[in-house]
N, C-alpha and C positions, 0 to 999 in steps of 0.2 A: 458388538458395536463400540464399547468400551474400550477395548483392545484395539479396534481401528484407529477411535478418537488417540487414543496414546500415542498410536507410531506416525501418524501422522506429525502430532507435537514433537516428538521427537526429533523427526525427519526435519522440521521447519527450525527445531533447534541447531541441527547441524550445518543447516545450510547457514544460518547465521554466523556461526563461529568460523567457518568456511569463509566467508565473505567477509567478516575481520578479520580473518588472516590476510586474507588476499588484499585487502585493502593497509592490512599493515607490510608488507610483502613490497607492495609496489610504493612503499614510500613515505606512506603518510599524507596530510595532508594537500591538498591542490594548493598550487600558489593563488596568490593574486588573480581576480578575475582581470586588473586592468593589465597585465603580461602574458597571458594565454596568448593573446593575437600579436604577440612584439614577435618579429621576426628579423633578421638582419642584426644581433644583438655578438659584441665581443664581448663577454662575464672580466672584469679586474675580479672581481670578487665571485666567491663559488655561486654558481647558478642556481637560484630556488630548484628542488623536485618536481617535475612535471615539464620542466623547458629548454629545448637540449639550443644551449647558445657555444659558439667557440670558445673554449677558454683565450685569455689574451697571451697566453704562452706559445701559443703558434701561432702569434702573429709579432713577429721582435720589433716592427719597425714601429705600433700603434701602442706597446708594452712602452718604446723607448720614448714616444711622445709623449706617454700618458706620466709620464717620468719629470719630463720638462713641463715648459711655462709658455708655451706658444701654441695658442692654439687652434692657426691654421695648419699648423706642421700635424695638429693632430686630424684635424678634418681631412688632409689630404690625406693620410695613413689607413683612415678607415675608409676612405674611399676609390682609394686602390686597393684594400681589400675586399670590395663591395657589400660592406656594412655601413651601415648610418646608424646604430644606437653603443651605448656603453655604460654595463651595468656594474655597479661601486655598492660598497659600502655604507653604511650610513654612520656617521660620526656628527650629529647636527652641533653639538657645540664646539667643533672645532674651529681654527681661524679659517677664514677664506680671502685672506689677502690676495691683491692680483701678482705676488711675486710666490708664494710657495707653486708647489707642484700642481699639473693641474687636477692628478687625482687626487689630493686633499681638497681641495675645493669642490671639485664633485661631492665628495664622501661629505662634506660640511653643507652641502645644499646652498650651494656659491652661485652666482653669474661668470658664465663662464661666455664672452664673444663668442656668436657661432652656434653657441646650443642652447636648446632649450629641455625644462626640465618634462619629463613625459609621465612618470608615475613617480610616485612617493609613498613609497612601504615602508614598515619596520623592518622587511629585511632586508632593503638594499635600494637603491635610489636608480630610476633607467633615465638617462638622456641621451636625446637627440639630435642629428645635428641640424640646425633650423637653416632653411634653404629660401625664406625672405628675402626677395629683391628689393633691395631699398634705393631711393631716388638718388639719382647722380648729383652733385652740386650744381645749384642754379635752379634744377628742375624743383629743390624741395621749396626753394621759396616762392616758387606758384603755387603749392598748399596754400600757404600763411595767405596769399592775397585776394586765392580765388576764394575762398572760404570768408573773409571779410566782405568781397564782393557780395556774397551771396545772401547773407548777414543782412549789409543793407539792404536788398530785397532785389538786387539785380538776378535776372534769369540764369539757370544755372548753365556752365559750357556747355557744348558741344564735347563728347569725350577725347571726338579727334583732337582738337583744340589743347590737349594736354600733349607735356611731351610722352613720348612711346613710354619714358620708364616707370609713368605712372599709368600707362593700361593694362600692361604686362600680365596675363591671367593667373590668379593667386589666390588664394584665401585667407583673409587682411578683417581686421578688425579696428577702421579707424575711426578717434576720438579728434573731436573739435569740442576746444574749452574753453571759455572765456573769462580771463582774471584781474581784476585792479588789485591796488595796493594790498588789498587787506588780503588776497589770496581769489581763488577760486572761485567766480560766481555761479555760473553755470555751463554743464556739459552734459551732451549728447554722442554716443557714438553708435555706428554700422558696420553688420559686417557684409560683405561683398565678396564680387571675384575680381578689384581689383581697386589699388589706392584711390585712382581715379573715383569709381564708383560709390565706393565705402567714402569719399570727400563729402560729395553731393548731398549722400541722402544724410550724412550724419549735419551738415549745413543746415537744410533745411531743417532738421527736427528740430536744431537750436533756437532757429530764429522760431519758429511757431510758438514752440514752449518757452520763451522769452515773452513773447506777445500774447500767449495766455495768461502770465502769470507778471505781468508790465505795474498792475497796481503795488504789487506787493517787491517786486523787484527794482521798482526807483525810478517806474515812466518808461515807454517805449524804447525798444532797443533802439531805435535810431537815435533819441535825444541822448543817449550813451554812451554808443559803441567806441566813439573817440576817445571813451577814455578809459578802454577794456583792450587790451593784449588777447587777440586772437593766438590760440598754440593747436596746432594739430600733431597729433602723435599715433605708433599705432600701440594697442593691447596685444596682450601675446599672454597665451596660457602658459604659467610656466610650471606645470605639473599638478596632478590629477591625485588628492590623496584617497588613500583607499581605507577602508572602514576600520584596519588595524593599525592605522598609524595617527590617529586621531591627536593622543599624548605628544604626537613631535610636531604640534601644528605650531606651535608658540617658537620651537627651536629651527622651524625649516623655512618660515615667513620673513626675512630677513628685513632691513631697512627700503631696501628698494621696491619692494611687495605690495602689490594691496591683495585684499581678498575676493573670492567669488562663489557663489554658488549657483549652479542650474538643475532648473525642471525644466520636465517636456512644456517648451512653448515656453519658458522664461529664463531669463539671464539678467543677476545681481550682481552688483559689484561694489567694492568700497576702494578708489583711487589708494595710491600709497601714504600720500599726506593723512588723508582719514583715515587712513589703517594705523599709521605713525600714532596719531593724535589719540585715537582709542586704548594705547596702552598696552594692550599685548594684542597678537592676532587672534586668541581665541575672542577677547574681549569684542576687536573689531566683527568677528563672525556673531557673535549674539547681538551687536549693535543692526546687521545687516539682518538678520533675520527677525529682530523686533521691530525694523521700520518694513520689512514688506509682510508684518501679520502672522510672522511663525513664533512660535516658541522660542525662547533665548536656546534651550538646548536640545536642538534642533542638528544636530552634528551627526547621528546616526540612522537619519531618516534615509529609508530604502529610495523614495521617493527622488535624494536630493544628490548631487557632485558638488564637492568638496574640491575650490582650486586657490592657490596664488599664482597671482599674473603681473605681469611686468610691463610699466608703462614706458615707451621710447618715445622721447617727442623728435622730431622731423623738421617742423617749421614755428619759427614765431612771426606774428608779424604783429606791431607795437601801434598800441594806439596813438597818434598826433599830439596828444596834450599829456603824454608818457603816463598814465594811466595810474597816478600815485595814490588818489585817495577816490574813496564811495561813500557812500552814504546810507545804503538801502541793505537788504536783509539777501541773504544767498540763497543759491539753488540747495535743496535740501539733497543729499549724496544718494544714487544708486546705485 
């Protein structure tokens, strides 16, 4: 019995050592769970183990884009390849000026027109190219009006009612803000399947939670709004860090960033300005998760996503007595 217990141990030992081979054999470890599922991806830079992406050397025309400074020339190049993503290096405190190349700017965790960021590793940055329809001139300044409209308590449109390029089916995450002199008082946004929609509902939240909270914000929004700069804008994720890239959170959060984090069933956020203002972006992320009741160090919870995103406004439309000074206390940032 003895002798069985042994070889069995044995046997269960070999199989072990057999199973790190073979797991050292094929590579090492998996990449990035947020890359597994990237498909349509051209590698600048050599591909993680585990994700067989083109190299960009059999592709000269999206190599010679990714070379220059323009970049629709590169949008068009990967999409006459029939790819839409392009994986870089990561250099986060490099420059990202809009005149270097546009793969230094990628590799530096840039805004780059056209793309948005998709994951953020330590071993390499994946973007993609963002295929947001944005409103024609003329159409965006029916944002700015219907959203005041709405504000004051008029019923919301009709979707027809809008033009075609704000119905356009999409998934949009639009912000309607309201700001005097002193800056930002209060905002609300929605996301939706389409500008249109994501208007409405983000309208209405404002004006409610304006009128819940009228005593402490300086009297009904209607005795107000005159002198509040309505802006609508949308949110855009602009990349997804992953649990090993934690340490580049400060270097890849740029000036134009705010922060975010989601659980199932909630989404935070801290605008750019508040993220600016907080001093570095790790700072801004402990600031966000001590006003919704988590731990300041909160960065590694399985539970949470880890983003910066990128606010584009769209439309303003100005309050009538130009909206220079307030008096009352702000919407506290989510």
């Amino acid at each position: 019995m003895a002798k069985r217990v042994w070889l069995v141990a044995a046997l269960a030992a070999a199989v072990g050592v057999l199973g790190a081979l073979s797991i050292w054999s094929a590579g090492g470890p998996t990449p990035s769970s947020l890359l597994l599922p990237q498909t349509d991806v051209v590698a600048v830079a050599p591909a993680p183990r585990g994700v067989e992406w083109t190299p960009v050397d059999a592709h000269p025309a999206i190599r010679e884009a990714v070379r220059g400074t323009d970049p629709a020339r590169l949008r068009s190049a990967l999409r006459d390849a029939g790819l839409s993503g392009l994986w870089v290096e990561v250099s986060p405190r490099g420059p990202w000026d809009p005149e270097l190349p546009l793969g230094e700017r990628f590799s530096a965790g840039g805004v780059v027109r056209g793309f948005r960021g998709e994951a953020l590793t330590a071993e390499g940055l994946l973007y993609v190219i963002d295929d947001t329809k944005w409103p024609v001139v003329m159409a965006d300044r029916v944002l700015g009006r219907a959203a005041r409209s709405m504000l004051e308590g008029s019923p919301p449109p009709a979707l027809e009612d809008f033009p075609p390029t704000l119905t356009k089916p999409q998934a949009v995450e639009v912000l309607v803000l309201l700001s005097s002199g002193r800056g930002p008082r209060l905002w609300r946004s929605a996301r939706a399947a389409s500008i249109a929609e994501g208007l409405i509902t983000a309208s209405l939240a404002a004006r409610e939670r304006w009128e819940e909270r009228s005593e402490t914000m300086g009297g009904p929004l209607g005795d107000r709004l005159d002198e509040l700069d309505v802006e609508v804008a949308l949110l855009f994720d602009d990349g997804t860090f992953d649990e090993g890239a934690i340490s580049l959170i400060d270097a890849l959060v740029k000036p134009v960033h705010g922060v975010a984090y989601e659980q199932p069933s909630r989404w935070r956020y801290l605008l750019p300005r508040a993220t600016l203002a907080a001093g570095s972006a790790t700072e801004a992320f402990e600031r966000l998760f001590r006003d919704n009741g988590l731990p300041e160090d909160s960065f590694e919870r399985r539970d949470l996503r880890l983003y910066r995103i990128r606010m584009e406004t769209v439309s303003v439309n100005h309050g009538s007595t130009g909206s220079r000074r307030t008096d009352g206390p702000s919407e506290p940032s989510e």
